[in-house]
N, C-alpha and C positions, 0 to 999 in steps of 0.2 A: 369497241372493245379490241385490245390489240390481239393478234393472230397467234394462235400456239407455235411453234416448231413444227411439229407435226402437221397442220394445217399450211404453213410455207413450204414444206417440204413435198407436199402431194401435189400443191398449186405449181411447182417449179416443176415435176414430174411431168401432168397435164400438160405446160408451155411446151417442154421437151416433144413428148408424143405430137403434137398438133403441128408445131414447126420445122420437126426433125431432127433438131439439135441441141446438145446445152448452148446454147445463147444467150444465155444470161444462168447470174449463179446467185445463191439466198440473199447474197449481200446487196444484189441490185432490186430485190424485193424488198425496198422499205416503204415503197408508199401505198401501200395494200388495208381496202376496211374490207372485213365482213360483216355485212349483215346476217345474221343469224334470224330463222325463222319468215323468211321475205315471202309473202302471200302478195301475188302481183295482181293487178284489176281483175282478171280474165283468170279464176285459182286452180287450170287444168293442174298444177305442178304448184309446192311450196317448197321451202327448205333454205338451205344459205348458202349466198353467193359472195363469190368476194369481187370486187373492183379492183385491176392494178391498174398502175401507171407507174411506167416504168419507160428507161430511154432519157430524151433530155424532152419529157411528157407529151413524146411525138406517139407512144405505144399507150393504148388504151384498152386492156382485155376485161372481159366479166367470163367467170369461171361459177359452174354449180358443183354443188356437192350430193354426190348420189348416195343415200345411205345402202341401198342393197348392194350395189359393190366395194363401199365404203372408198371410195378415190373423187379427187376431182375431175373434172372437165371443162374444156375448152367450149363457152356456147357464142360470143363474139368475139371479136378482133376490129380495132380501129387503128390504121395508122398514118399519119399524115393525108387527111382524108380519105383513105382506103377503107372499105367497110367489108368484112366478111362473115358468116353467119356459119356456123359447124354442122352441115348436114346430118353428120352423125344423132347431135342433140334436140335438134327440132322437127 
């Protein structure tokens, strides 16, 4: 399913916050899926997360979506094999 505005818009917010900077703007979010409803093996946490890949698909983030604060988050980061994991989220 492709991604609302509103959902682009919160996930580019999230990138912002986690990175520091706008670094990228909505138009470089095009290769983004959400899964909607994602119950992972281990179901501490459900809900939906999106995949980007963005960059020349050397950037590979997954972001959740918290309904009680209603925003996205940053929970990995992949790039050029660089692996990062968001303390905040886990």
């Amino acid at each position: 399913m492709k991604p609302t505005k509103k959902e682009l818009q919160g996930i580019l917010e999230a990138h912002e916050k986690y990175y520091g900077g706008p670094e990228i703007t909505l138009e470089h979010l095009n290769n983004v899926a959400i899964i909607r409803n994602y119950v992972p093996d281990n179901p501490g946490w459900c809900g939906d997360i999106a995949l980007v890949v963005h960059g020349d698909a050397c950037y590979k983030d997954i972001f959740y979506y918290d309904y009680k604060s209603d925003k996205w988050s940053l929970a990995e980061s992949m790039n050029e094999g660089d692996y990062e994991v968001n303390k905040e989220v886990y």
